[in-house]
C-alpha positions as CSV (number, residue, x, y, z in Angstrom):
1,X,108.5,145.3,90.5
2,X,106.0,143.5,93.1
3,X,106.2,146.3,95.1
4,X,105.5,148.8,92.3
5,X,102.3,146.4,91.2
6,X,101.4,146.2,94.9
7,X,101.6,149.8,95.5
8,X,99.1,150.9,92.6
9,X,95.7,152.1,93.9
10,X,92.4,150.9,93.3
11,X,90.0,153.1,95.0
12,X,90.8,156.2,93.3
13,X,88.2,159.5,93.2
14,X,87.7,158.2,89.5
15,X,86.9,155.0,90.5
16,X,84.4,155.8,92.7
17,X,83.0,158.0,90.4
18,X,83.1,155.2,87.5
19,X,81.4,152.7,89.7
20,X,79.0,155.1,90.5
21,X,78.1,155.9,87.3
22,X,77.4,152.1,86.4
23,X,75.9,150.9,89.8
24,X,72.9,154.2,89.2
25,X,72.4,153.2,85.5
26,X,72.1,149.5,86.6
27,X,69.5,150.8,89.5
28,X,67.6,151.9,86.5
29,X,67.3,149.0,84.2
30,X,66.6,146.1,87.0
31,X,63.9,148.7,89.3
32,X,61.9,148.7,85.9
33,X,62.5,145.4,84.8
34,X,60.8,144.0,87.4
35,X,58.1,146.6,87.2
36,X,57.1,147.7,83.4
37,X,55.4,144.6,82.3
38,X,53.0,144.7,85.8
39,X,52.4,148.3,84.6
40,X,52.1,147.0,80.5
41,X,49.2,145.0,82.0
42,X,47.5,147.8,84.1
43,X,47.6,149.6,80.9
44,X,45.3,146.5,78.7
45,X,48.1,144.5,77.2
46,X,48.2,141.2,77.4
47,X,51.0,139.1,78.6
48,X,52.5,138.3,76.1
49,X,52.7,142.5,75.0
50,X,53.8,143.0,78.6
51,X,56.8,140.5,77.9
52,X,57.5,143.0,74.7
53,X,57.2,145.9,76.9
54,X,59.7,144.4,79.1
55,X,62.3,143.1,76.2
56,X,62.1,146.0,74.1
57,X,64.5,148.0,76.6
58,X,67.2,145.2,75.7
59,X,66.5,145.3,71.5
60,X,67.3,149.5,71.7
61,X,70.3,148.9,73.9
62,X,71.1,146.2,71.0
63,X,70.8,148.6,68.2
64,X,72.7,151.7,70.8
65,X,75.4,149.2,71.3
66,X,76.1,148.3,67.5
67,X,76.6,152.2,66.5
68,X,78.4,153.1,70.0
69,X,82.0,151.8,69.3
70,X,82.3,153.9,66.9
71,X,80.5,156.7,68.1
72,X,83.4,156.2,71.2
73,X,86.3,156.2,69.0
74,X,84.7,159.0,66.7
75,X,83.4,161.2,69.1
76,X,84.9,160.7,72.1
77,X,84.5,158.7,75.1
78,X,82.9,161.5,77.4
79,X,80.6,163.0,75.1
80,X,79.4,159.9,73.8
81,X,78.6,159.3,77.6
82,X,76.9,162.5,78.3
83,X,75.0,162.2,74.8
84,X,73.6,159.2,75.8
85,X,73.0,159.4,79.5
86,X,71.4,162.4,79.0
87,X,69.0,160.3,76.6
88,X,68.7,157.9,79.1
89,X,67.9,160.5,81.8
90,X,64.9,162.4,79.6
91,X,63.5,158.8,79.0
92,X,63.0,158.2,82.7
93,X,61.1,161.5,82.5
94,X,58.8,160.2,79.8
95,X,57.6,157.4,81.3
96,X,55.3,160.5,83.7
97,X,53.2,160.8,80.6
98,X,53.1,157.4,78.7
99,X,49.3,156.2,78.9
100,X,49.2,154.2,76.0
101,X,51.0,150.2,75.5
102,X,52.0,151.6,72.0
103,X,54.1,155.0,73.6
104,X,55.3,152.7,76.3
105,X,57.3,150.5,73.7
106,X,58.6,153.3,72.3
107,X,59.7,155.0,75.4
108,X,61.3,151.8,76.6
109,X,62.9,151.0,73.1
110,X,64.3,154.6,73.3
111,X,65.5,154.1,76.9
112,X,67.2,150.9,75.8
113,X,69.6,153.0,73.3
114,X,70.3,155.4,76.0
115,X,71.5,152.5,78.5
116,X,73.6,150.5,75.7
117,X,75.9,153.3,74.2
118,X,75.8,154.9,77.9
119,X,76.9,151.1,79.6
120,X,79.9,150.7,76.9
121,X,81.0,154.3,77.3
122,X,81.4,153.8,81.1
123,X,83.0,150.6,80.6
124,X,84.8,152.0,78.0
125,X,86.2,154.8,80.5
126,X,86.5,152.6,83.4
127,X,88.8,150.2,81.4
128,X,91.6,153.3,81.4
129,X,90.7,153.9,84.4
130,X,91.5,151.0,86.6
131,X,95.4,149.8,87.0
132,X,96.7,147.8,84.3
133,X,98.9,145.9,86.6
134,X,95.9,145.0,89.3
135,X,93.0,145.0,86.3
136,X,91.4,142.0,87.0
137,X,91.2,142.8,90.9
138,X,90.0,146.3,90.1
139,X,87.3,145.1,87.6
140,X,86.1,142.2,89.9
141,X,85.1,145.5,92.3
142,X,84.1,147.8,89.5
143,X,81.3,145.3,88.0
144,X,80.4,144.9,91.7
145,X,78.2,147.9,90.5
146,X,76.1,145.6,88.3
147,X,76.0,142.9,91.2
148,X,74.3,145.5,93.7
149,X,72.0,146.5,91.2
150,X,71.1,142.8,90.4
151,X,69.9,142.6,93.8
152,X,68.5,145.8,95.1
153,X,66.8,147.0,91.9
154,X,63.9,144.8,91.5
155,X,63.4,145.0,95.6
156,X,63.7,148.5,95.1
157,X,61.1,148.4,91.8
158,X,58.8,145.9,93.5
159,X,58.3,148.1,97.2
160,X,57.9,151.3,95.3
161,X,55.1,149.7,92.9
162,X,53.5,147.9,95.5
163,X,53.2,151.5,97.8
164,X,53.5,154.4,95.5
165,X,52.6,152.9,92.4
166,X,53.9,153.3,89.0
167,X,55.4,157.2,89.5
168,X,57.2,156.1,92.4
169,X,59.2,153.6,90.7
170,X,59.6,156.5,87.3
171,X,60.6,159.0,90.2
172,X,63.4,156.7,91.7
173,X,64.6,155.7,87.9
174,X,65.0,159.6,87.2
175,X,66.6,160.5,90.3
176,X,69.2,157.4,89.8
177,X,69.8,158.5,86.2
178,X,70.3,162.0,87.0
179,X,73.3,160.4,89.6
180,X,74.5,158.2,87.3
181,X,75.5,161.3,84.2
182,X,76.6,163.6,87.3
183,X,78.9,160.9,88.6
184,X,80.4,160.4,85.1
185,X,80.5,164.4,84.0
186,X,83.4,164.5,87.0
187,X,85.6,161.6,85.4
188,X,88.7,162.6,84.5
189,X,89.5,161.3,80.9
190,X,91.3,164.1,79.7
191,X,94.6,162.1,78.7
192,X,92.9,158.9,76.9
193,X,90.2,160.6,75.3
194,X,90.1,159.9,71.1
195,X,88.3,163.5,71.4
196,X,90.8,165.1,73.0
197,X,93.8,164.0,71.4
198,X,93.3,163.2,67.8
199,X,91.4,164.2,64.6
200,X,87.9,162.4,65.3
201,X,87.9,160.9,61.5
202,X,90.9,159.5,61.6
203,X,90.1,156.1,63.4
204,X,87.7,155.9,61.1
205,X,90.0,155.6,57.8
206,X,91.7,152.5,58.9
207,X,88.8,150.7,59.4
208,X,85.9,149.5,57.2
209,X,83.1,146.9,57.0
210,X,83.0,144.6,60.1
211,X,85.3,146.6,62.0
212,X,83.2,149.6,62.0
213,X,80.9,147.4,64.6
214,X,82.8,144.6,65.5
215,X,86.6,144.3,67.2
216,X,87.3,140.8,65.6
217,X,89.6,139.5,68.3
218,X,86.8,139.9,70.9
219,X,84.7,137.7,69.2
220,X,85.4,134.1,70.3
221,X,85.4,135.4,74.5
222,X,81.7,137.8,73.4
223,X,80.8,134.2,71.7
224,X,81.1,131.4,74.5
225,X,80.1,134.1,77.2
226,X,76.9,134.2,75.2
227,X,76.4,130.8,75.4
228,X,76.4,131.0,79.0
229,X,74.5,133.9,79.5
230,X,71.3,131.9,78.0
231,X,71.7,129.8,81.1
232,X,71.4,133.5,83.4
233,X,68.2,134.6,81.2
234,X,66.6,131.1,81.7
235,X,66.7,131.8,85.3
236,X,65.7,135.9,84.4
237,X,63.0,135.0,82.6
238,X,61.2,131.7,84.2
239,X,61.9,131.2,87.8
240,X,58.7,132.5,88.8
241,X,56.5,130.4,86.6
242,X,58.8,127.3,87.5
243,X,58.9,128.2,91.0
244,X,55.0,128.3,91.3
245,X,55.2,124.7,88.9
246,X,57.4,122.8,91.3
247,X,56.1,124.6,94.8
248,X,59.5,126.6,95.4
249,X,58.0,129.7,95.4
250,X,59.8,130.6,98.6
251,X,62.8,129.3,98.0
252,X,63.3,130.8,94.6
253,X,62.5,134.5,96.4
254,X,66.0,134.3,98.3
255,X,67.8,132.9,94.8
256,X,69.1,136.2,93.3
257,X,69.8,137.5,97.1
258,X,72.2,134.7,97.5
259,X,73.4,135.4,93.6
260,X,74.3,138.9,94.8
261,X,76.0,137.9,97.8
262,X,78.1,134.9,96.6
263,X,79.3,137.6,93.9
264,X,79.8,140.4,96.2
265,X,82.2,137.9,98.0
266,X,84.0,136.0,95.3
267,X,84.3,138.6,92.4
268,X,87.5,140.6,94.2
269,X,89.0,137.3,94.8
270,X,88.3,135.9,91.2
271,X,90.0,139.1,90.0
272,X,93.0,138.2,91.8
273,X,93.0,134.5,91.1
274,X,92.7,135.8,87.3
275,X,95.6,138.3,87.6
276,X,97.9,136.0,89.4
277,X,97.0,132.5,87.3
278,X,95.3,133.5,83.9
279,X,91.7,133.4,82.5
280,X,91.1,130.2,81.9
281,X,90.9,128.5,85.8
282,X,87.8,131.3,86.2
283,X,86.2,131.2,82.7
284,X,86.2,127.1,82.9
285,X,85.3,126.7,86.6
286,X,82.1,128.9,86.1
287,X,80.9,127.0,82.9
288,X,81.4,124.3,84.8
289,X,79.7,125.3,88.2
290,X,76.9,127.1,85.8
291,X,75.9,123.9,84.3
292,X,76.0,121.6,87.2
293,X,73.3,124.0,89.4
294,X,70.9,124.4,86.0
295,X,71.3,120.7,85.9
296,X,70.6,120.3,89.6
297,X,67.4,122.6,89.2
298,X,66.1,120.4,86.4
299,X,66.1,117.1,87.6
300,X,66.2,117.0,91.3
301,X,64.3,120.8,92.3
302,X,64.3,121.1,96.0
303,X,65.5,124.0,98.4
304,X,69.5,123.1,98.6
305,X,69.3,122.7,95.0
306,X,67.9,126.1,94.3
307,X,70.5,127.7,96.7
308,X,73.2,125.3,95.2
309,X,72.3,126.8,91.5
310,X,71.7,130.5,92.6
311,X,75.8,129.6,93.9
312,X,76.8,128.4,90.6
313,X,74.9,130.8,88.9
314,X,77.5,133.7,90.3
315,X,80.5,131.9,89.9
316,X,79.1,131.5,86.2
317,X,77.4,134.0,84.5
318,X,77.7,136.6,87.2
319,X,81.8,136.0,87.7
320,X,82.1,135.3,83.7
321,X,80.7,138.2,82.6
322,X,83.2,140.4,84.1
323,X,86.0,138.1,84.0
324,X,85.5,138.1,80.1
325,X,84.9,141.8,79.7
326,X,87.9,142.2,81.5
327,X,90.1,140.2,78.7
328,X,88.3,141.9,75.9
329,X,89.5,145.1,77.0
330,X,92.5,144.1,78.4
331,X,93.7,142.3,75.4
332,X,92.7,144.5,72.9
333,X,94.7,148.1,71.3
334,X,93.7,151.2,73.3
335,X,92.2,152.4,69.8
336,X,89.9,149.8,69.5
337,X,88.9,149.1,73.3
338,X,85.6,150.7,72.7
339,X,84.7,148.0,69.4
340,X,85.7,145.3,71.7
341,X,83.1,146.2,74.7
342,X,80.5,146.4,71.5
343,X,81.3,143.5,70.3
344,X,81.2,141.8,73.8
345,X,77.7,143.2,74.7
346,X,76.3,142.9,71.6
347,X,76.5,139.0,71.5
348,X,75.1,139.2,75.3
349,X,72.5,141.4,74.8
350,X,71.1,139.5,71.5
351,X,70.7,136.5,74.0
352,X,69.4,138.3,76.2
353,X,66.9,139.3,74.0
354,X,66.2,136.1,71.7
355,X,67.0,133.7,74.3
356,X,63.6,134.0,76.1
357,X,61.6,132.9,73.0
358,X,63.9,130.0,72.2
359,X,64.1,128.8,76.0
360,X,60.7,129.1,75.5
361,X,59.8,126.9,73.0
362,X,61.0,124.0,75.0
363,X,58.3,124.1,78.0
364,X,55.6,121.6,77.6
365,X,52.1,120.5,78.9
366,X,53.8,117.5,79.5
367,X,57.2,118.6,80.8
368,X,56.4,121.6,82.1
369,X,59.2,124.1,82.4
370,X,62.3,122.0,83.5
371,X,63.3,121.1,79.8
372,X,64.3,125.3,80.0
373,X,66.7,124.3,82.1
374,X,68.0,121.0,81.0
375,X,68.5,122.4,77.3
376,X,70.1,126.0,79.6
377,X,72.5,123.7,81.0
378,X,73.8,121.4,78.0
379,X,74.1,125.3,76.1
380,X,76.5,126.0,78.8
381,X,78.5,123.7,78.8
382,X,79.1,123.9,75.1
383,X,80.6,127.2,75.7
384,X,83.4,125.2,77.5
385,X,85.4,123.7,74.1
386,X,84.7,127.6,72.6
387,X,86.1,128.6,76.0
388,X,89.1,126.5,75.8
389,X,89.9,127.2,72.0
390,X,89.4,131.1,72.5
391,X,91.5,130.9,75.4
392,X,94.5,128.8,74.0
393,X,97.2,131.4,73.7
C-alpha cells in the first residue's frame, strides 16, 4: 500500500497545465494591484477613489465567486473556465481604452468576476487533478502558483509602469491571461466533468437555499481562515504608509520577497507534514507564528522584526490558505467540491475586501498605524479556538 501511495505521480502534463493556468491569472491580479490605483490618480481621482479603483477588482470576484459553484456543478467545470477566463482575457484588453475613473471601476469590477468564477474553476479542476493519496503534497506545489505571483507580480507591475507606463503593464496582463485560458483549454477533465457525465439540472434539484451558494461543511475551515487572512491584508494594505511612519522603508521592500521564499520552501513540506500527521499541527502552528510576527511588528518594529513577521506571515496566511483549501476540497463529496472552494473564497475575499476599512479605522494621530497591527494580531489568534473546534473530528 506505501508503495502504491509512493508511486503516484505529482508532476503530471495536467499538472503543469493546472499550475499554469493559476500562476498566469495570479500574474494578472498582483501586476495591476500594485499599479491601477497609481494610474486611478494619473487619471484625477483622489486617493481615496484610487483605493476603490484598486478594491473593486476583489468585490466583482466576490459577487463571480457567489454564482460560480453552481455555475461549476451546472454547467460544467471546463466551460465555466473558459466562460470566465475568456471574460477575464477581454477585460485586460479594455483597460487600452479606459480614460475615465468612472470606466476604470467598471472595467476592474468586471475583471474581478472574470478572476473569481475563473480561480474556483481551476481549483475546482486542479482538486481532481492532483493524487488523492499525496493531496496535501501536491497542493502545497500547486498553490506555489499563487506564491510566485505574490512575488513577481507587483515587481513585474511596478518596472513596467515605471518604463513603459500604463500600456505596458495592460500588455503584460493580456499576454498572461491569454496563457492562463490556453493552459487550461488543454486540461483533461473529461472523466470528472458534471458536463460531461450527467444532466446539468440535476444537481440542482437536490439542493436549495443556502446550498445553492454555500457547501455548509466548509464553513467553519472558510471562517477561521478569514480571520487570519485580515492579518495578510493589514500587511497588503498598510506596510507602505507604516513603513514610511516608523523609518523601515527599506526593510519592509524585501518583506514579501522573503514571504515568497519562505513559502516556496516550506509549502511542499507542509503538505507532507499535513498528509502524514493531519491538519491541525499546520493550521495551529501558522495562527500561531502569524500572530507572534504582527505582534512583533507592533510593539518592537525594527529590521529582524520585519523579517521575523514576513516568516510568520508565510507559515500563516500564505501556508493556511492552501492548507485549508486543501481540506475543504478534500473533505467534501465530489458533487459538491465546487460549493466548497465558493464558500472558502468567498469568506476570504469579503475580508479582503472589508478588512481594509475596518483595519482602518483603528490608525490614529496619536497611535499612528501600529494599532492595525496590534488589533491584526489578537483577530488571528481568535481564529485558533475556531480552528481547534472546526478541526475536532
Amino acid at each position: 500500500m506505501n508503495i502504491r501511495k509512493n508511486d503516484e505521480k505529482i508532476f503530471t502534463r495536467d499538472f503543469f497545465l493546472v499550475f499554469g493556468a493559476l500562476l498566469f491569472s495570479a500574474l494578472v491580479m498582483y501586476a495591476l494591484m500594485s499599479t491601477t490605483a497609481e494610474y486611478a490618480t494619473s487619471l484625477g481621482s483622489s486617493a481615496t477613489v484610487a483605493g476603490l479603483v484598486s478594491g473593486m477588482y476583489i468585490f466583482g470576484g466576490l459577487c463571480s465567486r457567489i454564482y460560480s459553484g453552481n455555475a461549476l456543478e451546472r454547467i460544467g467545470w471546463k466551460k465555466t473556465a473558459m466562460i470566465f477566463m475568456s471574460i477575464h482575457f477581454l477585460s485586460c484588453l479594455l483597460y487600452f481604452v479606459v480614460d475615465d475613473v468612472f470606466l476604470l471601476l467598471v472595467v476592474r469590477f468586471v475583471h474581478g468576476i472574470g478572476f473569481g468564477a475563473t480561480a474556483n474553476a481551476i481549483v475546482t479542476i486542479a482538486s481532481d487533478v492532483l493524487p488523492k493519496s499525496r493531496f496535501g503534497e501536491a497542493f502545497g506545489y500547486f498553490m506555489m502558483g499563487t506564491t510566485i505571483a505574490v512575488g513577481l507580480g507587483p515587481y513585474i507591475g511596478g518596472f513596467l509602469y515605471d518604463y513603459y507606463g500604463s500600456n505596458g503593464c495592460f500588455l503584460a496582463a493580456s499576454i498572461f491571461s491569454a496563457l492562463a485560458l490556453i493552459f487550461i483549454y488543454f486540461v483533461d477533465v473529461i472523466k470528472s466533468d458534471p458536463a460531461n457525465h450527467r444532466h446539468p439540472i440535476e444537481s440542482e434539484e437536490k439542493y436549495s437555499g443556502i446550498e445553492k451558494v454555500f457547501e455548509i461543511g466548509a464553513i467553519p475551515v472558510s471562517f477561521f481562515t478569514a480571520l487570519t487572512s485580515l492579518g495578510y491584508v493589514s500587511i497588503l494594505s498598510f506596510y507602505r504608509l507604516y513603513a514610511a511612519e516608523i523609518n523601515l522603508t527599506q526593510a519592509f521592500s524585501w518583506f514579501f520577497l522573503i514571504y515568497s521564499i519562505v513559502l516556496i520552501l516550506t509549502r511542499p513540506l507542509a503538505g507532507k507534514i499535513q498528509d502524514n500527521h493531519g491538519d491541525r499541527i499546520i493550521c495551529v502552528t501558522g495562527i500561531i507564528a502569524q500572530s507572534i510576527g504582527l505582534f512583533l511588528i507592533a510593539f518592537i518594529p525594527s529590521y529582524l522584526t520585519v523579517f521575523i513577521c514576513a516568516v510568520c506571515m508565510a507559515l500563516g496566511f500564505g501556508t493556511l490558505n492552501s492548507a485549508c483549501t486543501t481540506i475543504v476540497t478534500r473533505d467534501t463529496p465530489e458533487n459538491r467540491r465546487s460549493y466548497a472552494v465558493s464558500t472558502f473564497y468567498i469568506f476570504c475575499d469579503a475580508t479582503m475586501g472589508f478588512g481594509p476599512a475596518l483595519l482602518g479605522s483603528f490608525v490614529s494621530a496619536s497611535a499612528g498605524y501600529a494599532p492595525v497591527y496590534f488589533i491584526s494580531s489578537i483577530i488571528t489568534f481568535l481564529a485558533l479556538p475556531v480552528c481547534l473546534l472546526s478541526l475536532k473530528k
